[in-house]
C-alpha positions in Angstrom: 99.6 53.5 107.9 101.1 50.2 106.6 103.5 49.2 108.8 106.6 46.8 108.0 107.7 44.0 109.6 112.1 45.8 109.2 111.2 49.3 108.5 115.2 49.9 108.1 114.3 46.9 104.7 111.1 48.5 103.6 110.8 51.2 101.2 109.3 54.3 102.4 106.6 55.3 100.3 104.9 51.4 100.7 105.5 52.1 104.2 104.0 55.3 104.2 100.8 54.2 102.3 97.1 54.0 104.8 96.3 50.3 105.2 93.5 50.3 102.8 95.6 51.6 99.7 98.5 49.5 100.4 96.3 46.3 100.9 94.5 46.7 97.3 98.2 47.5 96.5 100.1 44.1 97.5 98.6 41.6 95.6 99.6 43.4 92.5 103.6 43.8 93.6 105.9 41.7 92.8 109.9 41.1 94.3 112.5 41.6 92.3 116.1 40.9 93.1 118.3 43.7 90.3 121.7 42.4 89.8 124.7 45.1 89.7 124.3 47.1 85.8 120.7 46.0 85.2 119.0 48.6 83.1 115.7 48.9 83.6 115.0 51.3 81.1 116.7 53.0 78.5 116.5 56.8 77.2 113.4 56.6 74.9 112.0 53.8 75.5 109.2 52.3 77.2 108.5 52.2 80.8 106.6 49.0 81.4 107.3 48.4 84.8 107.5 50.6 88.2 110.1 49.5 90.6 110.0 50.7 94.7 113.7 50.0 95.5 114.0 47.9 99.3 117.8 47.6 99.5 118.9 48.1 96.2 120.1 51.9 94.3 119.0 52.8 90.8 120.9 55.8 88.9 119.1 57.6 86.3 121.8 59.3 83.8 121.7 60.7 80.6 123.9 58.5 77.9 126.3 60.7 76.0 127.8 60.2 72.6 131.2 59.5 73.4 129.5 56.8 75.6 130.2 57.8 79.3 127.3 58.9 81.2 126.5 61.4 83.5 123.9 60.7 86.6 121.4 63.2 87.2 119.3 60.8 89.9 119.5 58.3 92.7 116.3 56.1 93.5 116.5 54.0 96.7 114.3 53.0 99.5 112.9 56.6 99.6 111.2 56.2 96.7 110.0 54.5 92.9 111.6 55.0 89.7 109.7 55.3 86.4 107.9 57.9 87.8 107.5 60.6 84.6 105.7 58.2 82.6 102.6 59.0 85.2 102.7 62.7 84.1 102.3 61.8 80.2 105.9 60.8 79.4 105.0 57.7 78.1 109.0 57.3 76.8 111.9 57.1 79.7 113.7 60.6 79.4 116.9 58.7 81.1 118.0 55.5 81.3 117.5 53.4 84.7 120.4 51.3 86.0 121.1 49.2 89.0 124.4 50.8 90.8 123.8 49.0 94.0 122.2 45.0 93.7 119.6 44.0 96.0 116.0 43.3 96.2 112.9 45.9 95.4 109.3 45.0 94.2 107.7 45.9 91.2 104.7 46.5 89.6 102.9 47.2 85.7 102.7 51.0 85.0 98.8 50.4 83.9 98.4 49.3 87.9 100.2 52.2 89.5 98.5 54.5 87.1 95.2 53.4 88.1 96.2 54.1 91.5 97.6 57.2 90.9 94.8 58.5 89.2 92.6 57.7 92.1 94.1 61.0 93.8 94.6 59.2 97.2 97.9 58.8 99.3 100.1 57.3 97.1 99.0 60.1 94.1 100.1 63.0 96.8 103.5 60.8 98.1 104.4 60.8 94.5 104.4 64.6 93.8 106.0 65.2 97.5 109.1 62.7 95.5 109.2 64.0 92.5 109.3 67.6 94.2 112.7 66.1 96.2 114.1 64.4 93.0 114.4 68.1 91.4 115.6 69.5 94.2 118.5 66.9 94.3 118.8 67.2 90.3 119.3 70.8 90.8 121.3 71.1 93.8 123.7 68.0 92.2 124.4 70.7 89.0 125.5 73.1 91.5 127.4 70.8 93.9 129.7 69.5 90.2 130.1 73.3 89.2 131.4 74.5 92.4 133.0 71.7 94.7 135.5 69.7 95.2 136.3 66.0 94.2 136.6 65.0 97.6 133.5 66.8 99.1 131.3 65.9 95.8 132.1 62.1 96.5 131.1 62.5 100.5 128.0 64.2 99.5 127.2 60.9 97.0 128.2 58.3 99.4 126.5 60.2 101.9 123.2 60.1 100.0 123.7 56.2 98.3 123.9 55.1 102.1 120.8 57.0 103.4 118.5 55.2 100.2 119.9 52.0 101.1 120.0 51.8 105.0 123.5 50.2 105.0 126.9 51.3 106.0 128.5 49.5 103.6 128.1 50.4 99.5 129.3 47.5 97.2 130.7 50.1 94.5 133.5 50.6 92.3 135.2 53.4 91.4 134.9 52.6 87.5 131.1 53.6 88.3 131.9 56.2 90.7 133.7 58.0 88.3 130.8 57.5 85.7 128.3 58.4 87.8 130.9 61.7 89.3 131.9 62.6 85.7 134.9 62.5 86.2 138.3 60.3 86.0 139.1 56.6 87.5 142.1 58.1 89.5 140.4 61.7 90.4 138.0 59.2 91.8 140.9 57.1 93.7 142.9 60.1 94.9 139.3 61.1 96.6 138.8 58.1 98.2 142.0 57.6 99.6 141.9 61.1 101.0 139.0 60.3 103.1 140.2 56.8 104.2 143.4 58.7 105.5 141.1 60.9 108.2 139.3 57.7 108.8 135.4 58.5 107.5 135.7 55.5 104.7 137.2 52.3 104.2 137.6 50.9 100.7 138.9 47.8 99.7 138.0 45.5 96.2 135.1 47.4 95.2 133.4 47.7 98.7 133.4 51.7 100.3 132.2 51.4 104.2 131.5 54.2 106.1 133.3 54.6 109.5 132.4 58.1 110.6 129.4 59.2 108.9 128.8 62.8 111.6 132.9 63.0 110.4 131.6 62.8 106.8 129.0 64.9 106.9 130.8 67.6 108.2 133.8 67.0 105.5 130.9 67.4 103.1 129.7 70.2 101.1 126.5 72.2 102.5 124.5 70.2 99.0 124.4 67.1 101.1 122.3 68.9 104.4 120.3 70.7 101.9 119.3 67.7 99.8 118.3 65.2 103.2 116.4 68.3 104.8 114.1 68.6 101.9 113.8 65.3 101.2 112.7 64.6 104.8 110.4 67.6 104.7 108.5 66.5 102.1 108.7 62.6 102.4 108.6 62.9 106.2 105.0 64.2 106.3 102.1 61.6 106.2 99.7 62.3 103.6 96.4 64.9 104.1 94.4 62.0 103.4 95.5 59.5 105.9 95.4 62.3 108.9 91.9 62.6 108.0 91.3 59.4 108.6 92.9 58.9 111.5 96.0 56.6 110.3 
């Protein structure tokens, strides 16, 4: 396996890659530093470009008419965004925007593809992701039907600080409530209800966890669910590089 010099900075599915694939890999990535509201892609257009997230979040939501927007993914260090256009999408079904800045590299969809189609490691990551992107699509619809303010926004900090490796999540509760559907000051009374017991602090657009076993049990159950899945399928090494001994 490729191994990185901060695994806690690398994104996982590089990581993850056998030496061989990730070397023929690397000279064809590129870094990219996203900036806070970058849209990568918008709902029906092109994908032109793959990005594999380091220390940055991308949210995928679905535009509505009244112009909010409703998130229905996250993509951080766990995994790569753009990801449908390898199945025969060729058109973004969502549009792709930067919720948390930071760095991540990128590469052409015609490069990936060629990978992908080679039906090695990075082919069989790729469906172990998308097979923990609809589980946390589907188990998000349920969380919003049936819980809480307060435990739906654990549950999202929760899962914003595991794909970005950091404690502290530059966000404001404008987007919050965007990405929560739901109100500015619904979002506020929420925070302020979990900096009172002491699992957050928030000040000028900067949440920190300070208790994050605290916030997990303040959480709804969609929050264990979603990370046990995830590390089921993402945890495993691929087929291919046990039989090869990496």
């Amino acid at each position: 396996m490729h191994e990185s010099n901060s695994t806690q900075s690398q994104n996982r599915m590089l990581a993850a890659l056998p030496s061989d694939e990730y070397q023929r890999l690397q000279p064809l990535l590129t870094p990219a530093e996203l900036t806070l509201g970058m849209v990568l892609y918008e709902t029906g257009g092109p994908v032109e470009y793959v990005y594999f997230p380091v220390n940055c979040l991308i949210s995928l939501v679905v535009p509505m008419e009244d112009g909010s927007a409703i998130e229905v993914g996250l993509v951080g260090n766990d995994g790569m965004s753009g990801f449908s256009a390898l199945i025969g999408e060729a058109l973004s079904t969502d549009r792709a925007i930067v919720q948390i800045a930071g760095r991540a590299v990128r590469a052409s969809l015609a490069v990936i593809g060629e990978e992908f189609s080679r039906g090695g490691a990075l082919h069989e990551l790729l469906f172990r992701y998308m097979t923990a992107h609809l589980k946390l699509v589907s188990q998000t619809l349920a969380c919003n039907a049936r819980h809480s303010v307060e435990k739906r926004l654990a549950r999202w900090l929760l899962i914003c600080k595991d794909r970005v490796a950091s404690d502290d999540l530059k966000l404001t509760q404008e987007f919050i409530a965007e990405m929560l559907g739901t109100r500015r000051a619904t979002v506020s009374m929420a925070a302020s209800a979990l900096q009172t017991v002491g699992l957050i602090e928030y000040r000028r657009g900067n949440i920190r966890i300070l208790d994050q076993q605290g916030l997990e049990g303040f959480s709804c159950e969609c929050y264990r669910v979603v990370k046990e899945e995830s590390d089921r399928l993402l945890g495993q090494r691929p087929q291919r590089a046990k039989a090869r001994g990496l």
